[in-house]
Phi, psi and omega in degrees: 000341200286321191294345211240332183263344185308303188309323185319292152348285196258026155268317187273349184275328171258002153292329160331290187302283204280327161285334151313317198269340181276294156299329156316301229247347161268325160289027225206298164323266176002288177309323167292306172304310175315285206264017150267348186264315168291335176252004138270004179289316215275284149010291173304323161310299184299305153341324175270309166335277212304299169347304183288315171307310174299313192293336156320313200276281174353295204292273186000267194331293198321311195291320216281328174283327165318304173288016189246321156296330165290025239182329172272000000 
């Protein structure tokens, strides 16, 4: 009897074992797609940032020379 539950044990313990390590390695994909999807959102963001910021900068110049000739 000793014998049968011993097996018992370490049937459900390594079974156990391999749904941990199986879930450990689906989550873990799961995470990976999640924080490629956020950092291309994010990618995109900056970008449009960066854009806006040129275009800024640009109209400045722009002003800054207008005001420099009304001035001569």
């Amino acid at each position: 009897m000793g014998y049968v539950v011993r097996v018992r044990f370490a049937s459900f313990f390594a079974g156990a074992a391999l749904t941990s390590a199986i879930g450990l390695y689906v989550l873990r994909d799961d995470y990976k797609t999640a924080h490629q999807s956020i950092s291309l959102q994010m990618d995109g963001l900056y970008e449009s940032l960066d854009g806006r910021i040129s275009k800024l900068e640009k109209l400045k110049e722009v002003e800054v020379a207008k005001q420099g000739e009304a001035t001569e």
